[in-house]
C-alpha positions in Angstrom: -0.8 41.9 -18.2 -1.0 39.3 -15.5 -4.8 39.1 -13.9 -5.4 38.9 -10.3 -8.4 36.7 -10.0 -8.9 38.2 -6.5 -9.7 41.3 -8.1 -12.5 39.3 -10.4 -14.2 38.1 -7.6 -14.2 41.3 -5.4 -15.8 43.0 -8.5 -18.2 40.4 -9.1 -19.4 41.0 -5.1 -19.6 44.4 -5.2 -21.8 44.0 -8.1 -24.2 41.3 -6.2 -24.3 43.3 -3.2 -23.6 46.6 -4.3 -21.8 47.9 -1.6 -17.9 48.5 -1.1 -18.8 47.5 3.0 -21.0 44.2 2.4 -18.4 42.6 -0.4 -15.6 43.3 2.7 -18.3 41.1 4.9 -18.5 38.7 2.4 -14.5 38.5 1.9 -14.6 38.7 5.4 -12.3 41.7 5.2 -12.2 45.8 6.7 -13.8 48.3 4.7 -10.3 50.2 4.3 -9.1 47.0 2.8 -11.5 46.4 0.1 -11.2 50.7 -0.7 -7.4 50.0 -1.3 -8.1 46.5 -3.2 -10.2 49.0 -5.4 -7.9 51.7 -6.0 -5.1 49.2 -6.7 -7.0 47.5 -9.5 -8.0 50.4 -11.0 -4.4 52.0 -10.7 -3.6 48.8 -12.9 -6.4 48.7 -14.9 -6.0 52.5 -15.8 -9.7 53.1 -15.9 -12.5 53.5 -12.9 -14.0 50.6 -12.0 -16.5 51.8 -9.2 -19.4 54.4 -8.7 -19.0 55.2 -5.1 -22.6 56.6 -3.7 -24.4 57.6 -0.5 -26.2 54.6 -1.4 -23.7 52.2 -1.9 -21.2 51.5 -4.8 -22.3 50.5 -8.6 -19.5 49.6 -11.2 -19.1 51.3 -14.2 -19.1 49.7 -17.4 -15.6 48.5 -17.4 -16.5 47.0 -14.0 -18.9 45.6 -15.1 -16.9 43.5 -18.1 -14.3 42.2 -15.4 -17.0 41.2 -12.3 -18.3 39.0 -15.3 -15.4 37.2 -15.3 -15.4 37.3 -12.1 -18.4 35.1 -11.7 -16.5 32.5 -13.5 -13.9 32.7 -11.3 -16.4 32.1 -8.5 -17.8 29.5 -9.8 -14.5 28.0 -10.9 -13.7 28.5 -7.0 -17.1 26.8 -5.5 -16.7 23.5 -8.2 -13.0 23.4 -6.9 -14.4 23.0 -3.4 -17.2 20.3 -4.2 -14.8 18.1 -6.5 -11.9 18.3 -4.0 -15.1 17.2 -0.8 -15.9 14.2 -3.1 -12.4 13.2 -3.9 -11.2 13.5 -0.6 -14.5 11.3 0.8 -13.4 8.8 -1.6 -10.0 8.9 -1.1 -10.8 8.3 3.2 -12.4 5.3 2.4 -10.3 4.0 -0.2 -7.2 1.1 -0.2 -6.2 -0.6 -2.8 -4.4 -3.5 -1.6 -1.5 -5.8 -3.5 0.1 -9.2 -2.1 1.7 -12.0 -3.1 -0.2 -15.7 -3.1 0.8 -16.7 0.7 0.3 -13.4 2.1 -3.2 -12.9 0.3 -4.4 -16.4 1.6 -3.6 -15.9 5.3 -2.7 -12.4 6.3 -5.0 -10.2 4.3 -8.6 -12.1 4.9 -8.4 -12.1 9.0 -7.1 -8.0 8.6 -9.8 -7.4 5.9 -12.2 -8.9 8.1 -11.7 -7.0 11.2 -11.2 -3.8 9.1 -15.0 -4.8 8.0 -16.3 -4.6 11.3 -14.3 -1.1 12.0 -15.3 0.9 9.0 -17.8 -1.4 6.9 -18.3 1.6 4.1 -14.6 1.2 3.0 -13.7 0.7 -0.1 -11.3 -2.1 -0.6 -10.0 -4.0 -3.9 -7.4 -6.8 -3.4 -5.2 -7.9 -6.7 -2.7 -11.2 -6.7 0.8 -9.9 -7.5 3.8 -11.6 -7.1 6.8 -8.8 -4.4 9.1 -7.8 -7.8 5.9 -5.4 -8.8 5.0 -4.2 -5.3 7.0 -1.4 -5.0 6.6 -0.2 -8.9 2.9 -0.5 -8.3 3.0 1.6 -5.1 5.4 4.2 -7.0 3.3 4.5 -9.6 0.2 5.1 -7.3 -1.5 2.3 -8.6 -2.2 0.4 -4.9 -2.3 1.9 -1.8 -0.3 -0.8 0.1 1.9 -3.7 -1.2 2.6 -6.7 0.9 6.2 -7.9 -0.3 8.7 -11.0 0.6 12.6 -10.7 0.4 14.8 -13.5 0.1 17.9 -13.9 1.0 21.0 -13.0 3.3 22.2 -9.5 4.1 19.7 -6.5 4.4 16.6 -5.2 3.4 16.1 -3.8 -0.3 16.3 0.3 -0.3 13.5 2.1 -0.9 12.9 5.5 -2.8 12.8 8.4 -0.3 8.8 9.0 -0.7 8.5 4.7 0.2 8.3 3.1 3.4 8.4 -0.4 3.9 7.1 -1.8 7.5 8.4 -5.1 8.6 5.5 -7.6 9.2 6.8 -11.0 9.6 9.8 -13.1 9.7 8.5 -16.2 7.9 11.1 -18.9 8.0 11.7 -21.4 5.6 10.9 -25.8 6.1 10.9 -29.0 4.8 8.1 -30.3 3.4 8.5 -33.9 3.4 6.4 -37.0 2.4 4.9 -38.3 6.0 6.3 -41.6 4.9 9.9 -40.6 4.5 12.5 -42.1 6.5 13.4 -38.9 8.1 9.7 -38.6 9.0 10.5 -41.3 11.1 13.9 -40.2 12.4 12.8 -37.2 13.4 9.7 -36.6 15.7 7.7 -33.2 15.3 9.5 -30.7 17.2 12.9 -31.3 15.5 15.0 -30.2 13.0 16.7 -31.2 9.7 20.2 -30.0 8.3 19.8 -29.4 4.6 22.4 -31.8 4.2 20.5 -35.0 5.4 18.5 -34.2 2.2 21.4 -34.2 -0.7 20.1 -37.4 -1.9 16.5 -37.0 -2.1 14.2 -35.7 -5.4 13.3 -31.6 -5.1 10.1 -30.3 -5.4 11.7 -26.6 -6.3 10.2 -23.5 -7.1 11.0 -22.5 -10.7 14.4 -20.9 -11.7 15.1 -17.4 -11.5 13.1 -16.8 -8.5 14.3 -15.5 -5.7 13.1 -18.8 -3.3 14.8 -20.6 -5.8 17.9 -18.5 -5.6 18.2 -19.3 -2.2 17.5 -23.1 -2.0 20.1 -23.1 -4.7 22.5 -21.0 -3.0 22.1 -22.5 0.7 22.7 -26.2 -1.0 25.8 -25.7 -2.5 26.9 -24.3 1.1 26.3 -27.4 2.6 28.0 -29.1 -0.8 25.7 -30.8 -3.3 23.3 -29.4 -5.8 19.7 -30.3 -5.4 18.5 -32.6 -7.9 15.0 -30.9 -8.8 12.5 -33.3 -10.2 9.8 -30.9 -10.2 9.3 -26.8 -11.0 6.8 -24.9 -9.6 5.9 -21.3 -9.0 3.6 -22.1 -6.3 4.1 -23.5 -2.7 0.9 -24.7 -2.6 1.6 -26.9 -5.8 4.8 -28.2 -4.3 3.0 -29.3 -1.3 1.1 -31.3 -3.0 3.6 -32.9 -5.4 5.3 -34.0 -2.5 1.8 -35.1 -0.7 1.8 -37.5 -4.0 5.5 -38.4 -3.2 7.7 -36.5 -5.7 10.1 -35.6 -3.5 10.5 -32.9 -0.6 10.3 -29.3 -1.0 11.9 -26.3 1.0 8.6 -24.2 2.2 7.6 -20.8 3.8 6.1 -21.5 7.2 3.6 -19.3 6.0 2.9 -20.8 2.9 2.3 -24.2 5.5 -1.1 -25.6 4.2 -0.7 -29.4 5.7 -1.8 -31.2 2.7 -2.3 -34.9 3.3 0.2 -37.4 2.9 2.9 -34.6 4.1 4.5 -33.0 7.1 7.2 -30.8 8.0 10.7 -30.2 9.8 12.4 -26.9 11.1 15.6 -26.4 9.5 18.4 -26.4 11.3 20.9 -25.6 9.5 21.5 -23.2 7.8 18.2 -21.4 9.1 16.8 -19.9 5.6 14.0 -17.7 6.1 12.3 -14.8 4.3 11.3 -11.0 5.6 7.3 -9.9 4.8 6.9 -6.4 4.8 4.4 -3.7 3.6 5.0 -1.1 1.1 3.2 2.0 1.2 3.9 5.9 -0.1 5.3 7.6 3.2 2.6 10.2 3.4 -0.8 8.3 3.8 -2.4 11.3 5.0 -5.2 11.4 2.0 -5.9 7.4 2.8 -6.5 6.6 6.2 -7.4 3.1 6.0 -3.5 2.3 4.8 -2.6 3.5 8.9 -5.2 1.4 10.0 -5.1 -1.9 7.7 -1.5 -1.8 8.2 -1.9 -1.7 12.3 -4.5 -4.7 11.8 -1.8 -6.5 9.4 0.7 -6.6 12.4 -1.9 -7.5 14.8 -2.2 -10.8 12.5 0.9 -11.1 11.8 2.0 -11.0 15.5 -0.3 -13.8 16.5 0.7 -16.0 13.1 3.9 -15.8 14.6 3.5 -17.2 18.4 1.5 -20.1 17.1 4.6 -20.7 15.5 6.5 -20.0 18.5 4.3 -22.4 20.5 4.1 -25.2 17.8 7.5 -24.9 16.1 7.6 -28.7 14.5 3.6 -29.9 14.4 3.8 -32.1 11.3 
């Protein structure tokens, strides 16, 4: 026999108030309603379940047996309620954040920070990780929002129907070179290379298999010639500062940019490599808030990253 727990509990009221009229106040039902919830459950039940009096109702001894488990049920109901208040307090103030090593140095801190002055009782972690995890990360419901770069020509990656990604920046690529190089010379801040002019020089390259490196590789043997990499890295902020000690030049995100000493920097004219930053999130963010509102500071940081660059495009 399947049990209707809304039976249990209108049992176990009638017992606490003992009266058919105050269990319908309680349930916030008619009278008539609760006399026909009765006779249903004792039509199913087979046996009576309640006294009815000129001085209220009283159950009988079967009754009695199922409002017991209805008191369970109720208080089953009431720790439902509490745990669900806590979690959903939690999850309001919760974001677990994910970004790769450029993005985490300088577009997270300025958001974080003015997220800080709107809601200081958030609850915020921030874990290095490099875009190929993002998205299984957010999939798996393991971070709230992922900050991810794609590489590359053609478009965007496809998400799973329950992911969105939101476009941040468009972070092109340039060419980190030693401040003494002859190009440095040729070329005043404010112009541009062609990969080309670099085919003979020593590469500062991030390591093989990566994406960044995928596309210096790629874009180079458009232009004819096959970099010849001296150095591996998997950091930009490494290369910079191989080619700071004179290595060799590098091909770096503008956002990755840190001006180390002893280098500077030229647009690229040609071909115009660049990457697309994005954030990752689940599409409904409706039990965390904060993703809606970190993600609205993100592109406020992200817009003014980007007209600095449009206002300094070659500062060395």
């Amino acid at each position: 026999m399947l049990v209707d727990p809304g039976q249990l509990r209108l049992l176990a009221l009638i017992e606490e108030y003992g009266s058919l009229t105050a269990a319908a106040h309680a349930l916030r039902l008619t009278p008539a309603a609760v006399t026909q919830q009765v006779a249903r459950a004792e039509r199913e039940w087979q046996v009576p379940l309640v006294l009815r009096g000129p001085r209220g109702a009283m159950l009988t001894e079967a009754g009695a047996l199922l409002a017991a488990h209805g008191r369970t049920v109720n208080e089953a109901a009431e720790q439902a309620a509490a745990d669900m208040q806590i979690l959903l307090g939690h999850l309001s103030l919760r974001l677990r954040i994910g970004a790769f090593q450029a993005a985490a140095l300088h577009l997270v801190p300025p958001a974080l920070t003015a997220l800080r002055h709107r809601h200081p009782d958030a609850d915020v972690s921030v874990v290095d990780l490099v875009s190929e995890r993002g998205l299984g990360e957010i999939t798996a419901g393991r971070l709230d929002l992922a900050i991810v770069a794609s590489w590359g020509p053609g478009p965007l990656p496809v998400l799973p129907p329950h992911i969105v990604g939101h476009r941040l920046l468009h972070d092109p690529m340039v060419v980190v070179l030693p401040d003494d190089h002859p190009l440095a010379a040729a070329t005043p801040p404010g112009s541009a290379l062609r990969l080309e002019q670099l085919r003979g020089d020593a590469w500062v390259a991030i390591v093989a298999g990566h994406a960044a490196r995928e596309q210096l590789d790629r874009a180079a043997g458009e232009e004819g010639f096959k970099p010849r990499v001296r150095f591996e890295t998997e950091s930009f902020d490494v290369a910079q500062a191989l080619v700071g000690a004179g290595s060799g030049v590098a091909l770096v995100s503008r956002l990755a940019l840190t001006g180390i000493p002893g280098t500077t920097h030229r647009e690229l004219a040609r071909p115009p490599l660049h990457r697309e930053i994005r954030a990752v999130t689940q599409s409904d963010t409706t039990l965390t808030p904060l993703v809606e509102v970190f993600l609205g500071l993100l592109r406020d940081v992200a817009r003014e990253r980007s007209a600095t660059w449009d206002e300094q495009p070659g500062v060395g």
